[in-house]
LONU-916972 format. One record per atom (N, C-alpha, C): residue number from 1; x, y, z; atom name. Coordinates in pm, 1 decimal. Each point is the difference from the previous one (the first is absolute). Layout:
% LONU-916972
NUM, X, Y, Z, CA
...
This chain:
% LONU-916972
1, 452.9, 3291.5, -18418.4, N
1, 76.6, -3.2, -122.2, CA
1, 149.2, 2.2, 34.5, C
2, 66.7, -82.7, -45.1, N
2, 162.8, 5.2, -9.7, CA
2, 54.9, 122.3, -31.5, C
3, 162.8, 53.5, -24.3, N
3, 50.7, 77.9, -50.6, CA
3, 3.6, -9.4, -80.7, C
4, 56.8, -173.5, -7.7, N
4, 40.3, -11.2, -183.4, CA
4, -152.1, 32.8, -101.4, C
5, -122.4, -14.8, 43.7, N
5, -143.9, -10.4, -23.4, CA
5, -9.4, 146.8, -49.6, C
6, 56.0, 94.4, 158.7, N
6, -34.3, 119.1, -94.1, CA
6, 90.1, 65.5, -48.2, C
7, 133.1, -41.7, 0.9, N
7, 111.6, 76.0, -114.1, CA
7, -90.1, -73.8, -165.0, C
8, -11.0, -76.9, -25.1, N
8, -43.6, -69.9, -121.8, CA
8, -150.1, 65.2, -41.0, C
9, -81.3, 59.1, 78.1, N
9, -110.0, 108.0, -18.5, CA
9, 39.5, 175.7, -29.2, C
10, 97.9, 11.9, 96.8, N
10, 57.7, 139.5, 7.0, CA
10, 34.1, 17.3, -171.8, C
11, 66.8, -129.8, -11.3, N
11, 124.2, 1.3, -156.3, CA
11, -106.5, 17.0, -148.6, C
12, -119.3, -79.9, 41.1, N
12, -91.1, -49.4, -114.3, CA
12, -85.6, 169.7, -12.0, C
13, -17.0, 72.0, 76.7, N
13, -46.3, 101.1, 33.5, CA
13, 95.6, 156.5, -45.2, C
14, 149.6, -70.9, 0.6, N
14, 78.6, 139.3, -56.2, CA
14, -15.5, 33.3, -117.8, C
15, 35.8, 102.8, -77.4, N
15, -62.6, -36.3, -125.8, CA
15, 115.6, 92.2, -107.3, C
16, 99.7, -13.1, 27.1, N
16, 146.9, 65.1, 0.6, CA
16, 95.1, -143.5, -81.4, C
17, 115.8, 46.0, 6.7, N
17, 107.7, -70.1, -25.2, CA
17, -30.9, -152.3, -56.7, C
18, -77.1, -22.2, -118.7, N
18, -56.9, -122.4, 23.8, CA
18, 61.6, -85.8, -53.6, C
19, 132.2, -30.0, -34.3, N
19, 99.6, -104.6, 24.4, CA
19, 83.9, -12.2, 121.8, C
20, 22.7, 76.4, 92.1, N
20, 37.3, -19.4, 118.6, CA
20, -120.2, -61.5, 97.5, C
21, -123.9, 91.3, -53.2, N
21, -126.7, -90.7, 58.1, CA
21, -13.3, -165.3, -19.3, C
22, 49.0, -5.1, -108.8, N
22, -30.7, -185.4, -12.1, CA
22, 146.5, -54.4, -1.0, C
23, 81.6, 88.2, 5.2, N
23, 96.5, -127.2, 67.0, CA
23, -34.0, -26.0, 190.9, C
24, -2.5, 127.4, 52.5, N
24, -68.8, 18.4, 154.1, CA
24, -90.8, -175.5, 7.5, C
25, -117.4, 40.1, -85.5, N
25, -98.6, -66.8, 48.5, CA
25, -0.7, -186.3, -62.9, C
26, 112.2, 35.4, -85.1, N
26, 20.6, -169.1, -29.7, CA
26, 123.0, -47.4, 121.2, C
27, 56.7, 98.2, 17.8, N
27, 117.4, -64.6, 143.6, CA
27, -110.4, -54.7, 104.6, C
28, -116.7, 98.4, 47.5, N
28, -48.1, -16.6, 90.4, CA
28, -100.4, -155.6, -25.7, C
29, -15.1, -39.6, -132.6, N
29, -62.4, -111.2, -12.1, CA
29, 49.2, -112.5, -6.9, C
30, 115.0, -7.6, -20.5, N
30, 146.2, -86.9, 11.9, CA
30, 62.3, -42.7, 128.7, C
31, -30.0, 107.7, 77.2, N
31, 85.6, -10.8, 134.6, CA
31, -126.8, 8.1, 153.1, C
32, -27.0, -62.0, 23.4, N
32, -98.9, 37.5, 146.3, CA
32, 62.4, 58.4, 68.4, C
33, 180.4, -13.7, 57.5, N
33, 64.9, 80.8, 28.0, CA
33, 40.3, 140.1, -16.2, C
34, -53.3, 21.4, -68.7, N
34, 45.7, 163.8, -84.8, CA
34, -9.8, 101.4, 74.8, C
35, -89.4, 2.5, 72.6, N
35, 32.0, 137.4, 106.9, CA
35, 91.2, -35.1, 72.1, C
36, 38.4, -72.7, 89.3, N
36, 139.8, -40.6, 100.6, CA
36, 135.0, 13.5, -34.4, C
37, 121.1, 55.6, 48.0, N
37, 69.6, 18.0, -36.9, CA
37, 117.8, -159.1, -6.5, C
38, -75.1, -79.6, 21.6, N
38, 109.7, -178.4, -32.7, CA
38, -51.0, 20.9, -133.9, C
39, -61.0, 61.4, -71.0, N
39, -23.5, -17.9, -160.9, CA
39, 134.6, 66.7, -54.6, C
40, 82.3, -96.2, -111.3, N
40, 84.9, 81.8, -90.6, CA
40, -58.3, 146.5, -46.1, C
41, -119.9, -4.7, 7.9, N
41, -59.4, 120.0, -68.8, CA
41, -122.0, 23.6, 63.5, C
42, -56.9, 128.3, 29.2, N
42, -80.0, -10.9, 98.4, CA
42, -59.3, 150.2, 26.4, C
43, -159.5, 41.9, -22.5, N
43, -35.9, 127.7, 21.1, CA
43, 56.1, 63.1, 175.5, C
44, -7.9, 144.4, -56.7, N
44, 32.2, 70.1, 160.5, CA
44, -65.7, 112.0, -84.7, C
45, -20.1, 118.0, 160.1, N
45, -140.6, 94.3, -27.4, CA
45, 99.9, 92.9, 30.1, C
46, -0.9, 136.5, -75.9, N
46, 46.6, 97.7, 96.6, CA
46, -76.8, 155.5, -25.0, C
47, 39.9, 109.4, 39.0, N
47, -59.6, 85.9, -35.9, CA
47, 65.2, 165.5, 1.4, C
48, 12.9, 34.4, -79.1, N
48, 72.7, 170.5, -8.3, CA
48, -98.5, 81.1, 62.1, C
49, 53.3, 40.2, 101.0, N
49, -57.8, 167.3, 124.0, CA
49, 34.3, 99.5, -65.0, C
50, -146.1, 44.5, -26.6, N
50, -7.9, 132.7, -81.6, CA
50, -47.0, 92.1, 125.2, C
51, 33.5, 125.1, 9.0, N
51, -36.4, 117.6, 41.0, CA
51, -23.4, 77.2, -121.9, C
52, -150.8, 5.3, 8.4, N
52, -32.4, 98.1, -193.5, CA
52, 3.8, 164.4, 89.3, C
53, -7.4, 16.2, 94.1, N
53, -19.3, 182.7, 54.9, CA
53, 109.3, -5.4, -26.6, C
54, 123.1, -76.1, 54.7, N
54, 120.7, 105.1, -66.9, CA
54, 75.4, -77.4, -120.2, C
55, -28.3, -105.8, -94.1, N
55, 5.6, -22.4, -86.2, CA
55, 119.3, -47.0, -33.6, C
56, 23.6, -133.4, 142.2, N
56, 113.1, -62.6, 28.5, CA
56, -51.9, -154.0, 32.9, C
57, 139.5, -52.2, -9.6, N
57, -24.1, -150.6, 31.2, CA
57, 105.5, -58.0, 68.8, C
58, -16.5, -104.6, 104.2, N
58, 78.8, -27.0, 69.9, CA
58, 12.7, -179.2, -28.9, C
59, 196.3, 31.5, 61.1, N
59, 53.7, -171.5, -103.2, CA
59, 127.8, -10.3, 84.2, C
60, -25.9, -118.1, -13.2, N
60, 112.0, -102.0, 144.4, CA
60, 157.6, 20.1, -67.0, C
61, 73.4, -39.0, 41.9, N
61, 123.3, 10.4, -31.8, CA
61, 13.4, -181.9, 68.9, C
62, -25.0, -73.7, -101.8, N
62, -20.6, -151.4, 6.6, CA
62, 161.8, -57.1, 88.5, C
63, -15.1, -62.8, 98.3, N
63, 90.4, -4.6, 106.8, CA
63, 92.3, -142.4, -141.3, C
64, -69.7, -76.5, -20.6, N
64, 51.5, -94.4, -44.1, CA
64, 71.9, 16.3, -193.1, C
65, -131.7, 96.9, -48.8, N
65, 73.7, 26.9, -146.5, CA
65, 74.5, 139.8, 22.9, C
66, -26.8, 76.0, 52.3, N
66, 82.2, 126.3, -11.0, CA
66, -52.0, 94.2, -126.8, C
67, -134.8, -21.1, -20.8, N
67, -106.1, 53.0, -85.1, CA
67, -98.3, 130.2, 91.6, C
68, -29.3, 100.7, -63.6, N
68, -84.3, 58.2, 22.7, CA
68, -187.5, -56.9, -33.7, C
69, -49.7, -41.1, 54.9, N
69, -139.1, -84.2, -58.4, CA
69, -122.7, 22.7, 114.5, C
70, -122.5, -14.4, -25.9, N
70, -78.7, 22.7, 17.0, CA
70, -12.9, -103.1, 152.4, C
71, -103.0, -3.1, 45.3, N
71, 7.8, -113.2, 154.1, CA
71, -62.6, -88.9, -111.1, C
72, -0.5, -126.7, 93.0, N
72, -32.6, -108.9, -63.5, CA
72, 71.6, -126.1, 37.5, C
73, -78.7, -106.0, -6.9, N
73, 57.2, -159.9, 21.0, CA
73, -75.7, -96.5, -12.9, C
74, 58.6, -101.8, 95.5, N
74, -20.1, -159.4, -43.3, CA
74, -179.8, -16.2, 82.5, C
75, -99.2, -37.4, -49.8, N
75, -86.8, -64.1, 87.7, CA
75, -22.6, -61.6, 71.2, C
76, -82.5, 27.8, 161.4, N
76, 47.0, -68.1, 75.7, CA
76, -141.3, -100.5, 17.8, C
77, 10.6, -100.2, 84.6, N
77, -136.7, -140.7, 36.1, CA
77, -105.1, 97.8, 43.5, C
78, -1.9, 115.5, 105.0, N
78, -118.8, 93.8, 26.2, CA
78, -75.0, 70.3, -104.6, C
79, 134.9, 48.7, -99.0, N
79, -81.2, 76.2, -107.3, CA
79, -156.1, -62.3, -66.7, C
80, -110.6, 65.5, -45.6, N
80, -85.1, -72.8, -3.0, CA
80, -39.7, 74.1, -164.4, C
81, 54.9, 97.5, -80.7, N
81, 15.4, 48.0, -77.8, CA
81, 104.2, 52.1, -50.8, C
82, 35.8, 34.3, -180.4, N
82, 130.5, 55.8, -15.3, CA
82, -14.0, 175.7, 48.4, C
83, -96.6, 35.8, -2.3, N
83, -35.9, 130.5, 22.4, CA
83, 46.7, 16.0, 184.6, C
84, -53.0, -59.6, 90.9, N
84, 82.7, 2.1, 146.1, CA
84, 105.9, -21.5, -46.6, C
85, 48.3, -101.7, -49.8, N
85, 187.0, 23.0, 8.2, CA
85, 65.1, 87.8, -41.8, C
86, -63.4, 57.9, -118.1, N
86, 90.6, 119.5, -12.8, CA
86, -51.6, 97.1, 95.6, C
87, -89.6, 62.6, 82.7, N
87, -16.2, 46.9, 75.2, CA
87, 68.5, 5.2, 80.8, C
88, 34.0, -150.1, 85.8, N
88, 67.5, 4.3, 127.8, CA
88, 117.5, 17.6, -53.1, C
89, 56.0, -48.2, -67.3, N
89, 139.3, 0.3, -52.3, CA
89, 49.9, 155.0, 16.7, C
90, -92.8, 68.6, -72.1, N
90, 32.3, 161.7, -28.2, CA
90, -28.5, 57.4, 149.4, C
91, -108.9, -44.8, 84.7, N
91, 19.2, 41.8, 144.9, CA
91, 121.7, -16.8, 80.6, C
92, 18.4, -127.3, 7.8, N
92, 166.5, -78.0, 99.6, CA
92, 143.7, 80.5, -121.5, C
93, 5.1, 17.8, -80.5, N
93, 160.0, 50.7, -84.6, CA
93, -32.2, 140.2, 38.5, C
94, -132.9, 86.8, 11.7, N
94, 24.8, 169.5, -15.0, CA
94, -5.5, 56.4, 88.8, C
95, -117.5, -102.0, 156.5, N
95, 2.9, 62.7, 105.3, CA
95, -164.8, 67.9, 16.6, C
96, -43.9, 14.6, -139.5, N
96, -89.4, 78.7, 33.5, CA
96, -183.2, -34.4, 3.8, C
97, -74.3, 14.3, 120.1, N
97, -109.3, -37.7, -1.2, CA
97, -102.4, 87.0, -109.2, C
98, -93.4, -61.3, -8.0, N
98, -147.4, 43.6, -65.5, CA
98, 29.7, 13.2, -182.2, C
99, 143.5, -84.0, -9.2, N
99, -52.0, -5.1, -162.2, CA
99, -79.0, -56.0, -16.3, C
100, -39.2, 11.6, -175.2, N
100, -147.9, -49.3, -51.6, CA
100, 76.4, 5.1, -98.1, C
101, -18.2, -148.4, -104.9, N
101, 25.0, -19.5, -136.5, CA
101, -119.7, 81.8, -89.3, C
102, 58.3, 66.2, -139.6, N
102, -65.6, 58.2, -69.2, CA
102, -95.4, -101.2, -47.7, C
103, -149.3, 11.8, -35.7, N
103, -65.0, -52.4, -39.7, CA
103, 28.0, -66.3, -128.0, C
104, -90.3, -71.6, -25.1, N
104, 32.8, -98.7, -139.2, CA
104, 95.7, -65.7, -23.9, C
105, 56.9, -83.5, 102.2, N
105, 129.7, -147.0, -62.1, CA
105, 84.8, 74.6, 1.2, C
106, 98.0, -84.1, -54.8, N
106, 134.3, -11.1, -24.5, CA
106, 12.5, 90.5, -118.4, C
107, 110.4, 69.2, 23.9, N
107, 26.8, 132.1, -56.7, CA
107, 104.2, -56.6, -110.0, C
108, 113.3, -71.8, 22.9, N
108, 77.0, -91.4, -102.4, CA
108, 12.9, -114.8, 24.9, C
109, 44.1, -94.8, -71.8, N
109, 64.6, -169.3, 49.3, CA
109, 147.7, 38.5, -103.6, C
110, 78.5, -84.5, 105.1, N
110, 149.2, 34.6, -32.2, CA
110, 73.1, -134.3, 42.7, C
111, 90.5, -65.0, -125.7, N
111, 54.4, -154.5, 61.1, CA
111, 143.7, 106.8, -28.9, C
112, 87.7, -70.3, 147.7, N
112, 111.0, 35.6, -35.2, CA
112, 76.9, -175.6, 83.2, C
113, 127.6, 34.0, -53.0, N
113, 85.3, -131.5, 31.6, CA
113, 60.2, 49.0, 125.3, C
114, 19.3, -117.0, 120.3, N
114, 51.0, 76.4, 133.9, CA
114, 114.7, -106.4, 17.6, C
115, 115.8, 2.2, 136.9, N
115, 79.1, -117.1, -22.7, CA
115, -56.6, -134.7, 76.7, C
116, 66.0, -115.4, -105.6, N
116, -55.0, -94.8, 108.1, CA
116, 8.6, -56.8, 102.5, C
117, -108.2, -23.5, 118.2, N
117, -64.6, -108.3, -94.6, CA
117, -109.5, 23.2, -64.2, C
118, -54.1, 76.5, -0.1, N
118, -160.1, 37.3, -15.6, CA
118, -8.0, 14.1, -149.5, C
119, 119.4, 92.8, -88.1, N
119, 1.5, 59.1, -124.2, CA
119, -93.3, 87.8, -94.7, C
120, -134.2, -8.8, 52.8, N
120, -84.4, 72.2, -106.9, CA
120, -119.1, 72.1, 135.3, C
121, -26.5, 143.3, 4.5, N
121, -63.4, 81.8, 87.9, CA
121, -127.2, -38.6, -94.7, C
122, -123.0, 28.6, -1.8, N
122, -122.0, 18.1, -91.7, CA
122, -89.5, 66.2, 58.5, C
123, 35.9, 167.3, 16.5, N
123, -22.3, 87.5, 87.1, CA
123, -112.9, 37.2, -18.7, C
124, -122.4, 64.3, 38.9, N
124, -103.5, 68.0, 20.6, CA
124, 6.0, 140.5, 51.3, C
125, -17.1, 49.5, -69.8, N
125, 51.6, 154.3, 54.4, CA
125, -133.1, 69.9, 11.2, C
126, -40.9, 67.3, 65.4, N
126, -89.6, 107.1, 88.0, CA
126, 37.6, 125.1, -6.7, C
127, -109.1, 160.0, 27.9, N
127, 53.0, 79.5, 18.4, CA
127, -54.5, 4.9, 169.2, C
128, 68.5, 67.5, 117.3, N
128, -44.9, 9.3, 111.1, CA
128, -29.6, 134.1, 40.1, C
129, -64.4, 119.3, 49.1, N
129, -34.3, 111.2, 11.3, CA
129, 96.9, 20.0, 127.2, C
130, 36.0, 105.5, 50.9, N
130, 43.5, 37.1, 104.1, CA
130, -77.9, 82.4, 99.3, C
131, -70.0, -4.6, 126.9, N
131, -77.7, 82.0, 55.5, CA
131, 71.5, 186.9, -42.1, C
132, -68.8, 101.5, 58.6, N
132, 53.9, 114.0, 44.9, CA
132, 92.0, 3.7, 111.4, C
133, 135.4, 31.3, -16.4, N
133, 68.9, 31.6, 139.2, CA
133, 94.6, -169.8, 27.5, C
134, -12.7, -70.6, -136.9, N
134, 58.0, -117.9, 37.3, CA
134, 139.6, -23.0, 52.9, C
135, 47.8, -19.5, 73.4, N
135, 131.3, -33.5, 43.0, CA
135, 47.0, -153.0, 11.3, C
136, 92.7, 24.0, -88.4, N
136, 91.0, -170.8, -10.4, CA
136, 76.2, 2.2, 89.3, C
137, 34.4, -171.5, 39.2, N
137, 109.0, -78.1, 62.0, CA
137, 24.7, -93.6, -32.3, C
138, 162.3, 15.4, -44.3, N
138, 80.8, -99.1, -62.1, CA
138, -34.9, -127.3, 66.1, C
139, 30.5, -115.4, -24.8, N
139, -45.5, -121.0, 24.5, CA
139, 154.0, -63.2, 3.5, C
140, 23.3, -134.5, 61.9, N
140, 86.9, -89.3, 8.3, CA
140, 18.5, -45.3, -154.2, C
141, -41.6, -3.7, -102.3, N
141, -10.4, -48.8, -127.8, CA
141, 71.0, 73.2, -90.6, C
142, -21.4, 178.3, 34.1, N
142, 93.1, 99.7, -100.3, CA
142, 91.6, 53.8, 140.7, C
143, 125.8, 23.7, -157.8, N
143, 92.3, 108.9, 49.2, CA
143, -50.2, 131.8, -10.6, C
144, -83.5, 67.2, -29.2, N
144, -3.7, 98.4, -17.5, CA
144, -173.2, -32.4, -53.5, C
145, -87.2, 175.3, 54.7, N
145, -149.2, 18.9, -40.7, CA
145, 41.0, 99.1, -48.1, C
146, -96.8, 56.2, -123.1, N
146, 41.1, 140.8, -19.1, CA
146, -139.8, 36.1, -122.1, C
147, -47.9, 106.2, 31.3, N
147, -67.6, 48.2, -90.5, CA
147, 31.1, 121.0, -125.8, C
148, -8.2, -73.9, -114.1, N
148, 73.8, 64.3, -140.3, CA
148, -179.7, 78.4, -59.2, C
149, 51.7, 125.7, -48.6, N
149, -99.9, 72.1, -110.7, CA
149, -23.5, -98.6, -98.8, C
150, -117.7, -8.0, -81.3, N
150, -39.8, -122.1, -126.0, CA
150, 160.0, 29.2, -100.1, C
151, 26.1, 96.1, -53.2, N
151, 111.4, -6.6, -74.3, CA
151, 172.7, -12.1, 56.9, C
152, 16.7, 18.5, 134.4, N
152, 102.2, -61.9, 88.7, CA
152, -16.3, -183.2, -16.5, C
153, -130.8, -46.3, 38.3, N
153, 11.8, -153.8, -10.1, CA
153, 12.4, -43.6, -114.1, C
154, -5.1, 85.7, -156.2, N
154, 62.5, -51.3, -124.3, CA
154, 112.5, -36.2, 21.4, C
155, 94.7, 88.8, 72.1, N
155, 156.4, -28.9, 16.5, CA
155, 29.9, -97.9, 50.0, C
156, -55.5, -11.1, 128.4, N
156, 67.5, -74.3, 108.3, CA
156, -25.9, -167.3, 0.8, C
157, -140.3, -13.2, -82.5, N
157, -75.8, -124.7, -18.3, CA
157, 62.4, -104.3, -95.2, C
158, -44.5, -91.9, -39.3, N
158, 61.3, -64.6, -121.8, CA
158, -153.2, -12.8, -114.5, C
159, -15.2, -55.4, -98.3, N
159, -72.6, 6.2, -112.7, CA
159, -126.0, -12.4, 67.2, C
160, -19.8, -130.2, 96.8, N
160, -117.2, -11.0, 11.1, CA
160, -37.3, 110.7, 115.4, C
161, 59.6, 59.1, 118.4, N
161, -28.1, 95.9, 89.5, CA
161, -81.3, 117.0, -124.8, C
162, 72.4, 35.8, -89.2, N
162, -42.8, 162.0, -93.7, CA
162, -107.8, -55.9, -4.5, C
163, -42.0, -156.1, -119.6, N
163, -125.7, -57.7, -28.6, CA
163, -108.7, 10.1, 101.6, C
164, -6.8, -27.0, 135.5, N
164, -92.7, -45.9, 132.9, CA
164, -6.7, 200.4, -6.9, C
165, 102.0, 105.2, 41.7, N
165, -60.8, 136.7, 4.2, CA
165, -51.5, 16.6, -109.7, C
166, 31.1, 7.4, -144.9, N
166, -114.2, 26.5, -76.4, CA
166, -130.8, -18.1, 17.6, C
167, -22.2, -160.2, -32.8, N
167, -149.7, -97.5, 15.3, CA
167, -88.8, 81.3, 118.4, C
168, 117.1, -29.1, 113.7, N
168, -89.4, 78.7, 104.4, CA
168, -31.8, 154.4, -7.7, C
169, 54.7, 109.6, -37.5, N
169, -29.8, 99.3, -13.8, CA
169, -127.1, 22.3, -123.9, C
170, 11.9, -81.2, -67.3, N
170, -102.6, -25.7, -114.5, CA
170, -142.2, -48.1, 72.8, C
171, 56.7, -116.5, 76.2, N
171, -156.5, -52.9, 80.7, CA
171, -77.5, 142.7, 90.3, C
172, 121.2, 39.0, 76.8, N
172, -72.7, 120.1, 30.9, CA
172, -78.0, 113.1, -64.6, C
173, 46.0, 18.7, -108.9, N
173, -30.8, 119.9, -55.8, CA
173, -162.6, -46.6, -69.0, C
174, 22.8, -153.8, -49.6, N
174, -142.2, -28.5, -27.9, CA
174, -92.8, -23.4, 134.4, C
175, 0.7, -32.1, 81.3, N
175, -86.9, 12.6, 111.5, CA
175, -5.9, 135.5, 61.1, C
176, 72.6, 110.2, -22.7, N
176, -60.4, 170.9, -20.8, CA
176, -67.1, 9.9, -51.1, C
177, 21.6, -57.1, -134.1, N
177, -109.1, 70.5, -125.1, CA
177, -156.9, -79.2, 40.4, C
178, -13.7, -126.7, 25.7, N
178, -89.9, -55.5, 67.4, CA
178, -78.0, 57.0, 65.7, C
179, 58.6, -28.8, 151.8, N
179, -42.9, 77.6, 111.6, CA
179, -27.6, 202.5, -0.8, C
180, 65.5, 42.0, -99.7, N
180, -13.5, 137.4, -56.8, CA
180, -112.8, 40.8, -84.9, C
């Protein structure tokens, strides 16, 4: 199966935001290009590192926007799912081995406008777990790693950062009650 194959399964499968869902999934039917970043517009995967024991999350200090934001980026020809990319993505920006994305999809979808040439992100957002004892390393990509308390990354984040800690603290709390 392609990426673009299974971003367009992942999307049909979210069951959230469902006008951002069908603009997502009509770009992706419009464009064969759409995951690659030569698309004016074009999905990328990323994913917010949660540590729930101490009830923190860790977020790049974006070398290029000068944003506090979650890891995350462009898809690459290996990726073979949107779920690995945000994986690796969140592995290579934080440093840190043995994450595991929270179960059940994509936690938000978020279009934001970037500069061009590219102009339109059509993000996939994930929550990513953090092992016990995790230790980050900054990456060539951020100025700065840093792990904020859930109500510190209200501050420091922009609209959609607060949005991705909510959703995700929410996804968690329902897979407690679940698994509980």
């Amino acid at each position: 199966m392609s990426l673009h194959d299974d971003a367009v399964l992942v999307l049909k499968g979210y069951e959230d935001q469902e006008e951002l869902r069908g603009l997502y999934l009509d770009h992706l039917a419009g464009h064969p290009d759409a995951m690659w970043k030569s698309g004016a517009g074009h999905l990328t995967a990323s994913a917010l590192v949660i540590d729930p024991e101490r009830g923190r999350v860790l977020l790049t200090l974006h070398k290029k926007l000068g944003m506090w934001l979650q890891m995350g980026g462009h898809c690459e020809p290996g990726d073979t799912s949107l779920e690995r990319a945000a994986l690796r993505e969140a592995r290579e920006e934080s440093g840190i081995e043995g994450l595991t994305l929270l179960a059940g999809g994509p936690v938000q979808l978020d279009r934001h406008a970037i500069p061009a040439p590219c102009h339109w992100h059509l993000d996939v957002q994930y929550a990513a777990l953090a092992p016990s004892g995790a230790v980050e390393a900054i990456s060539e990509e951020s100025l700065d790693l840093r792990w904020f308390s859930y109500d510190e990354a209200a501050k420091v984040g922009d609209g959609s950062v607060v949005r991705l800690v909510e959703r995700s603290r929410a996804a968690l709390r329902g897979r407690e009650r679940q698994s509980g």
